[in-house]
Backbone as XML, in Angstrom:
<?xml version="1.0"?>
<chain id="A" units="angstrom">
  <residue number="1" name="UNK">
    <atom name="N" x="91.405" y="126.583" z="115.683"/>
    <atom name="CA" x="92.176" y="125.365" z="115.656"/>
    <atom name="C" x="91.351" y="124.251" z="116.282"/>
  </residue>
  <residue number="2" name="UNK">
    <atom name="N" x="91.487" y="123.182" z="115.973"/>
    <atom name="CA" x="91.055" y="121.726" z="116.607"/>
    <atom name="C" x="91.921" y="121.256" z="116.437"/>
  </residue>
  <residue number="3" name="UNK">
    <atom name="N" x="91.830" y="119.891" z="116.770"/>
    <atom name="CA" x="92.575" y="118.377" z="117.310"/>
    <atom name="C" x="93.825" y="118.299" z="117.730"/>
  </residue>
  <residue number="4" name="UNK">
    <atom name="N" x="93.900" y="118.507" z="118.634"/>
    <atom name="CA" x="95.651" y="118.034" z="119.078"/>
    <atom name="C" x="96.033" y="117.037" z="119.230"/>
  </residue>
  <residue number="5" name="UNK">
    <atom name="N" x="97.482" y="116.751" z="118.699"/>
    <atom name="CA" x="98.297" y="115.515" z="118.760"/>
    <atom name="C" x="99.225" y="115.511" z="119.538"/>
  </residue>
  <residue number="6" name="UNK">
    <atom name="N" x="100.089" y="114.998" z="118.946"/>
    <atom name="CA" x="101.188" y="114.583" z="119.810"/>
    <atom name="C" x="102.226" y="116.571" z="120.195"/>
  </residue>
  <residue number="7" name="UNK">
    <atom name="N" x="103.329" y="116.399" z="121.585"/>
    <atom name="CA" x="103.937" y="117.773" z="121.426"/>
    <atom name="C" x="105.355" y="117.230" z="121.406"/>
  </residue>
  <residue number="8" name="UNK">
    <atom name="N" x="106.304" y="118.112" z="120.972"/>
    <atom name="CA" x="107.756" y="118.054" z="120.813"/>
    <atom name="C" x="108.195" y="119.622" z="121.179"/>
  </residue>
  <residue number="9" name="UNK">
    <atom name="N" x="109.636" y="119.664" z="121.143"/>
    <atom name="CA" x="110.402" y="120.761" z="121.883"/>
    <atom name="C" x="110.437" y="121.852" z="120.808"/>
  </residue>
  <residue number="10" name="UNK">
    <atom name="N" x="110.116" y="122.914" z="120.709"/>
    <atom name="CA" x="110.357" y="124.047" z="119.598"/>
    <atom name="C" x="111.222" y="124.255" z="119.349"/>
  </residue>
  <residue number="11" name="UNK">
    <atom name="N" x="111.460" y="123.800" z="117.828"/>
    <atom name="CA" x="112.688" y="124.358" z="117.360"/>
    <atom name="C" x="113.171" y="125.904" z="117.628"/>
  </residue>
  <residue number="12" name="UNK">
    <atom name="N" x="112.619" y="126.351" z="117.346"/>
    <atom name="CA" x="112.877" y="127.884" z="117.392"/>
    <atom name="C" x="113.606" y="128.815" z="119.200"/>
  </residue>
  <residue number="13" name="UNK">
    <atom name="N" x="112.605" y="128.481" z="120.128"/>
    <atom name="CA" x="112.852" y="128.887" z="121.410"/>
    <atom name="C" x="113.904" y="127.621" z="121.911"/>
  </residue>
  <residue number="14" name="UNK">
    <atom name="N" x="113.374" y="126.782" z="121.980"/>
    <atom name="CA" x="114.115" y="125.620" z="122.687"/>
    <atom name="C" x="113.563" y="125.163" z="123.980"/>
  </residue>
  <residue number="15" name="UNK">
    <atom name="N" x="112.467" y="126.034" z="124.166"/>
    <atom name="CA" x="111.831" y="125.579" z="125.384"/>
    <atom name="C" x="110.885" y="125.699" z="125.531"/>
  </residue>
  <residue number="16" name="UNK">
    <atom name="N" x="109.837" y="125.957" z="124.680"/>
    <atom name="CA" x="108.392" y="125.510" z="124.596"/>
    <atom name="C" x="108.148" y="123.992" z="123.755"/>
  </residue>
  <residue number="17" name="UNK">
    <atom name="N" x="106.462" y="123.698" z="124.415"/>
    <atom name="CA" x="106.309" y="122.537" z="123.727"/>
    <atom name="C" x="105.388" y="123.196" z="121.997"/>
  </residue>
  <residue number="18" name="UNK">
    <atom name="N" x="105.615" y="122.220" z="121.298"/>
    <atom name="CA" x="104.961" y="122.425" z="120.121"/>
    <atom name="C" x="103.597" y="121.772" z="119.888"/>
  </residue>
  <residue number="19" name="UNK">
    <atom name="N" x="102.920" y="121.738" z="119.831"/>
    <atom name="CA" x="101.449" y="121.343" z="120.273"/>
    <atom name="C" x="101.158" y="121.363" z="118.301"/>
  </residue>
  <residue number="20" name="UNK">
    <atom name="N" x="100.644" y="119.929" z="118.241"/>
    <atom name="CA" x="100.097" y="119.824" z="116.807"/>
    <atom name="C" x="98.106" y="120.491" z="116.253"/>
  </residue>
  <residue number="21" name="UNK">
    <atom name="N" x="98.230" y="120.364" z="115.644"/>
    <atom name="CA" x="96.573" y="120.513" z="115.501"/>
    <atom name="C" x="96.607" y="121.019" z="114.081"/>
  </residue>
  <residue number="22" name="UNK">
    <atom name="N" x="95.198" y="120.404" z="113.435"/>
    <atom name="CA" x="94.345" y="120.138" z="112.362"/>
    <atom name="C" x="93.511" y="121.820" z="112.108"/>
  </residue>
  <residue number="23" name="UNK">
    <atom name="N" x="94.415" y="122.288" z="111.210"/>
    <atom name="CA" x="93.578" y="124.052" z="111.096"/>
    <atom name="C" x="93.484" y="124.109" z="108.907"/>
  </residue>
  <residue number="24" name="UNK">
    <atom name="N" x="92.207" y="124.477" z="109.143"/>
    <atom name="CA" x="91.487" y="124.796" z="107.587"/>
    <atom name="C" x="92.171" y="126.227" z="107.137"/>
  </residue>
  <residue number="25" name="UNK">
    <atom name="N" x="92.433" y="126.035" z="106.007"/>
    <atom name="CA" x="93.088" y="127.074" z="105.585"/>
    <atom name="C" x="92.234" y="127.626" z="104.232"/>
  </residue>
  <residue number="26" name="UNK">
    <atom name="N" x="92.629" y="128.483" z="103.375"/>
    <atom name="CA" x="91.892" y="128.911" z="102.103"/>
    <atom name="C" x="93.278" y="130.094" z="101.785"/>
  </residue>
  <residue number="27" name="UNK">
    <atom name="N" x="93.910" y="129.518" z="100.313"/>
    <atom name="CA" x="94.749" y="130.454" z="99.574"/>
    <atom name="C" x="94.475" y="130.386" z="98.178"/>
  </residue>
  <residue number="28" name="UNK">
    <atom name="N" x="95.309" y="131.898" z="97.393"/>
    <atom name="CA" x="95.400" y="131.631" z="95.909"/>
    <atom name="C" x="96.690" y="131.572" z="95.732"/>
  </residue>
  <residue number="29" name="UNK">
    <atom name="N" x="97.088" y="130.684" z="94.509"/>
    <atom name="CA" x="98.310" y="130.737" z="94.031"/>
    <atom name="C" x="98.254" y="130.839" z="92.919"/>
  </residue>
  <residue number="30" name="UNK">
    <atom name="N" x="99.301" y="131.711" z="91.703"/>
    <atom name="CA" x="99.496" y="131.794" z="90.946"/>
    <atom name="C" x="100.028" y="130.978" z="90.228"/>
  </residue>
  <residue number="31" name="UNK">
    <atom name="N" x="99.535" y="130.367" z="89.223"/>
    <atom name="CA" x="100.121" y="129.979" z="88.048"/>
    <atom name="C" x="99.979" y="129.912" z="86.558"/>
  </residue>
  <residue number="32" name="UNK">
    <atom name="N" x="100.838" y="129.096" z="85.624"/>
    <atom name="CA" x="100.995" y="130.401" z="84.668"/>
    <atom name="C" x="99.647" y="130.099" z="83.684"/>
  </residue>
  <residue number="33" name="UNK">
    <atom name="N" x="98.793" y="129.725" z="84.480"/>
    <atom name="CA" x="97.353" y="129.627" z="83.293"/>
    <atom name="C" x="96.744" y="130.176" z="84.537"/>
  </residue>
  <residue number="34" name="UNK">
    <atom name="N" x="97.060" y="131.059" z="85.252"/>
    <atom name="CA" x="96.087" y="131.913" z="86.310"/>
    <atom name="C" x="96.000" y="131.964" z="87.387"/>
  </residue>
  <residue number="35" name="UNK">
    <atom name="N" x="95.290" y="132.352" z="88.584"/>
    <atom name="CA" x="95.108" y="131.712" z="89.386"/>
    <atom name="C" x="94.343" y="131.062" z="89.978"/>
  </residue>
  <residue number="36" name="UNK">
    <atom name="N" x="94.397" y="129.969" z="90.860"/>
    <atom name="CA" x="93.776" y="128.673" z="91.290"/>
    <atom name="C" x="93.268" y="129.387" z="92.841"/>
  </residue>
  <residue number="37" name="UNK">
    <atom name="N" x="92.188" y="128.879" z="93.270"/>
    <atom name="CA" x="92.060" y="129.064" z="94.529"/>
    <atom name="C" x="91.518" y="128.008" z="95.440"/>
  </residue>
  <residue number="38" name="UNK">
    <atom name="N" x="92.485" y="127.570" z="96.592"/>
    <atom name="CA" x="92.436" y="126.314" z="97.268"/>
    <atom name="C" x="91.808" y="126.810" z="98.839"/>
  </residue>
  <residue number="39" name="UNK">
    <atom name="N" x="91.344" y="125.471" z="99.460"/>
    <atom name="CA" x="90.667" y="125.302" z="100.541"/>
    <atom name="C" x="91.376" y="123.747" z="101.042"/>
  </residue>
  <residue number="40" name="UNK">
    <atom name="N" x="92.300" y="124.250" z="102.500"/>
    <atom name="CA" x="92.493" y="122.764" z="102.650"/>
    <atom name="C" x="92.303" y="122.565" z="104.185"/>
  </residue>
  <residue number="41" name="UNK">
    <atom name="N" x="92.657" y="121.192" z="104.832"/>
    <atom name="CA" x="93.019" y="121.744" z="105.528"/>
    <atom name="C" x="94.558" y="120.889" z="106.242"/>
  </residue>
  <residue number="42" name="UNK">
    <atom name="N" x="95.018" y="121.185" z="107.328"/>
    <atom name="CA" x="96.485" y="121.070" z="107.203"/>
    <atom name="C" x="97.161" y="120.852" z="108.917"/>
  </residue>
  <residue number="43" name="UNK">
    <atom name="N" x="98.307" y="120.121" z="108.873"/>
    <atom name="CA" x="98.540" y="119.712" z="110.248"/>
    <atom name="C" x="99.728" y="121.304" z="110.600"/>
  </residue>
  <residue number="44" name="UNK">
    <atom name="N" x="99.290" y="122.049" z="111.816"/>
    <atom name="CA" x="100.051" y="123.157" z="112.026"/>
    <atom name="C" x="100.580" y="122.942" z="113.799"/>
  </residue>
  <residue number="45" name="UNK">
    <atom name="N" x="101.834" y="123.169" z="113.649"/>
    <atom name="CA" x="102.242" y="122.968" z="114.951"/>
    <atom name="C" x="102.381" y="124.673" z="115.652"/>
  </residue>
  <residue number="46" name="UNK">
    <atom name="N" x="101.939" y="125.004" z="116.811"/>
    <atom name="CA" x="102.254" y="126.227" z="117.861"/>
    <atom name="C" x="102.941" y="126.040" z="118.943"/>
  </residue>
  <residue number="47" name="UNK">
    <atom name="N" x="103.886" y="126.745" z="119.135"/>
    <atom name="CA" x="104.687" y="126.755" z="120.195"/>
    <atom name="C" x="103.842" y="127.000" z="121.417"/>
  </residue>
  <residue number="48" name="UNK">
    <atom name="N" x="103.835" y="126.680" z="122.589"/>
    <atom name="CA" x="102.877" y="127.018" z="123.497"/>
    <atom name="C" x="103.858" y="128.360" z="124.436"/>
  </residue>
  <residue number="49" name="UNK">
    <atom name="N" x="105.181" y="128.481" z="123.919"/>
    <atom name="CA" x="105.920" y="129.562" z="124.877"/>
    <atom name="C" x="106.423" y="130.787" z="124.153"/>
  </residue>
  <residue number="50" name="UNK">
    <atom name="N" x="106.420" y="130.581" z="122.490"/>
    <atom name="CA" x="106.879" y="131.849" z="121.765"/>
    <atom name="C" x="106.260" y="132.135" z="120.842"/>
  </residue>
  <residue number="51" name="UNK">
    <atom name="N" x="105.038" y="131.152" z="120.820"/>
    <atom name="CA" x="104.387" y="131.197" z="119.543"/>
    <atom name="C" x="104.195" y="130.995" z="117.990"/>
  </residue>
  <residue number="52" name="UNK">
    <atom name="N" x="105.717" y="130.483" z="118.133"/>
    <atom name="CA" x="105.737" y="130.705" z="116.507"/>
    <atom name="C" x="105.150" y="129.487" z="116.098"/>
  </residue>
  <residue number="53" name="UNK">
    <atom name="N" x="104.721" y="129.351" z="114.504"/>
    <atom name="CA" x="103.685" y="128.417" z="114.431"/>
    <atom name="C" x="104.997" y="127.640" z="113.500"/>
  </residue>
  <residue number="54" name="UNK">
    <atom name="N" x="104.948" y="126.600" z="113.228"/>
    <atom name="CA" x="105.678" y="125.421" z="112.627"/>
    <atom name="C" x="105.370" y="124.546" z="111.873"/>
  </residue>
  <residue number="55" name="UNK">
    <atom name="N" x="104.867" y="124.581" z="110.340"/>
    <atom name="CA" x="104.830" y="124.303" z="109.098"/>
    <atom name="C" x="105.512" y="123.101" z="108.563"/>
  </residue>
  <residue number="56" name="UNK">
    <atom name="N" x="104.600" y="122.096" z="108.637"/>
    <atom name="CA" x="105.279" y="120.637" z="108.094"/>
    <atom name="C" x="105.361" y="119.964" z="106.531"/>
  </residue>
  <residue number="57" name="UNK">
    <atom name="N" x="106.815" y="119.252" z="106.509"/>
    <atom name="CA" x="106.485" y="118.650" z="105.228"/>
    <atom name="C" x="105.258" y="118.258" z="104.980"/>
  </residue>
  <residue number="58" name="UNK">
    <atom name="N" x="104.200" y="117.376" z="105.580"/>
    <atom name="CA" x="102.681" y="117.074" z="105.293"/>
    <atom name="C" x="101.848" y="118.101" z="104.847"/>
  </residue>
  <residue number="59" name="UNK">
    <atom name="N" x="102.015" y="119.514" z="105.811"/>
    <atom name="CA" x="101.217" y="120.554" z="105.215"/>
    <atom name="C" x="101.956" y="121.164" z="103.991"/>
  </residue>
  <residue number="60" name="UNK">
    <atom name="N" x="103.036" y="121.027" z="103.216"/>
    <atom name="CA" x="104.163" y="121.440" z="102.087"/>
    <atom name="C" x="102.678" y="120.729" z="101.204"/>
  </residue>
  <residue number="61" name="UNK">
    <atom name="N" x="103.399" y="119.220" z="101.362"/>
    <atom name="CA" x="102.504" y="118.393" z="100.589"/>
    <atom name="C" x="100.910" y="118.271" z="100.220"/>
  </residue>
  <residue number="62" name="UNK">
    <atom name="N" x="100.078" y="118.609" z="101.243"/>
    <atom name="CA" x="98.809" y="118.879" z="101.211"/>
    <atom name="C" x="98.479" y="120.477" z="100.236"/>
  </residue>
  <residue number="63" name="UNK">
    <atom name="N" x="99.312" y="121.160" z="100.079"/>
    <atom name="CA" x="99.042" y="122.133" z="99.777"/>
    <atom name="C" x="99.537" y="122.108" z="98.257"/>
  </residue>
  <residue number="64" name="UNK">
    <atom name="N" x="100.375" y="121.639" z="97.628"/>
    <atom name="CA" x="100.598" y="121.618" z="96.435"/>
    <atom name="C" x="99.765" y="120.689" z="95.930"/>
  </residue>
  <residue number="65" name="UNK">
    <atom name="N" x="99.666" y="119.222" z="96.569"/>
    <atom name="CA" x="98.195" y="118.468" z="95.877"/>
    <atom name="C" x="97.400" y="119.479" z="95.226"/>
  </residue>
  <residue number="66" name="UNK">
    <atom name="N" x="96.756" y="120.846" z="96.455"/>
    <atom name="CA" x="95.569" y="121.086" z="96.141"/>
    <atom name="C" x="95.620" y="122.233" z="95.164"/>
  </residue>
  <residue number="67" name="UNK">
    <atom name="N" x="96.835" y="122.482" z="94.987"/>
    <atom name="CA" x="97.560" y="123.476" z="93.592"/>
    <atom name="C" x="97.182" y="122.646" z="92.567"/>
  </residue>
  <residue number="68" name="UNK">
    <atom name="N" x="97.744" y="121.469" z="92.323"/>
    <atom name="CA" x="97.704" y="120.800" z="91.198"/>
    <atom name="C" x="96.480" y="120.339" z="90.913"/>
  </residue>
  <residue number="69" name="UNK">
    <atom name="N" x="95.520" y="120.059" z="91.852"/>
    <atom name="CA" x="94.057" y="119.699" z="91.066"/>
    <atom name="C" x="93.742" y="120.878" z="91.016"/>
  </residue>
  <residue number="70" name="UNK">
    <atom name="N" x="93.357" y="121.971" z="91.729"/>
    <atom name="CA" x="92.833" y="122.792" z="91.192"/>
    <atom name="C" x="93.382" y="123.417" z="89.595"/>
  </residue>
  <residue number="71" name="UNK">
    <atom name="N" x="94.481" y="123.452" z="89.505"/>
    <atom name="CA" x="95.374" y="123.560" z="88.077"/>
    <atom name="C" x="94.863" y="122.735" z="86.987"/>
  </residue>
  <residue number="72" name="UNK">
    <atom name="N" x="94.895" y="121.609" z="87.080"/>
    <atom name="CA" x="93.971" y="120.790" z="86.465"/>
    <atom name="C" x="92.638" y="121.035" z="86.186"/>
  </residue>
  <residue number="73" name="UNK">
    <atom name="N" x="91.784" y="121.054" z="87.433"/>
    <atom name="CA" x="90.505" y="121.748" z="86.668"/>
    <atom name="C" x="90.102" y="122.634" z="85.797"/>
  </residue>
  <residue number="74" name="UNK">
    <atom name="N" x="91.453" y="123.747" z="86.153"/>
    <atom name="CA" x="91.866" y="124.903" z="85.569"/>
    <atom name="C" x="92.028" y="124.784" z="83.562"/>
  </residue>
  <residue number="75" name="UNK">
    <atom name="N" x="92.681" y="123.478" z="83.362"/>
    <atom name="CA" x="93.671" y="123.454" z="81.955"/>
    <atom name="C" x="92.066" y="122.694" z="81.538"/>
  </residue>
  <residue number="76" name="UNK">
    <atom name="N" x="91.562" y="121.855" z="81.992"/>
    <atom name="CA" x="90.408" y="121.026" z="81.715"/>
    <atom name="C" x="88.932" y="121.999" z="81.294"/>
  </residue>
  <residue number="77" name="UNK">
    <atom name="N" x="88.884" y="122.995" z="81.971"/>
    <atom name="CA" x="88.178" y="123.842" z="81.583"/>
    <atom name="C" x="88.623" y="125.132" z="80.630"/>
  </residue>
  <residue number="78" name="UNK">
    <atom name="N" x="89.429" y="125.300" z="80.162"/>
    <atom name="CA" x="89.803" y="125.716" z="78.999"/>
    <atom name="C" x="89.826" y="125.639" z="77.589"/>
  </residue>
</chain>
């Protein structure tokens, strides 16, 4: 992980802080002309008291972008 931002209260426990940060990811997703394989990277929040990690609309969004171009490259090279 790198860069931390701003923290807020964990949803989940209720009493840890949520600590933001900038983490690179790499997935495949299926779709129906195959699958695509993405490299992004994405804002992930961690609880600093239960751990659980916390998944934002921005990273929703960053991640289907990189569905859809890669999909695209996908239909374009066909």
């Amino acid at each position: 992980m790198s860069e931390q931002s701003n923290q807020d209260c964990c949803n989940f426990c209720q009493s840890g802080h949520v600590t933001r940060y900038f983490r690179q990811i790499a997935f495949r997703q299926r779709t129906d002309k195959g699958y695509v394989s993405c490299s992004v990277t994405i804002p992930l929040g961690v609880c600093d008291h239960c751990g659980s990690k916390h998944w934002t609309e921005d990273a929703e969004a960053i991640t289907e972008a990189a569905v859809r171009r890669e999909y695209v490259k996908l239909m374009s090279a066909a």
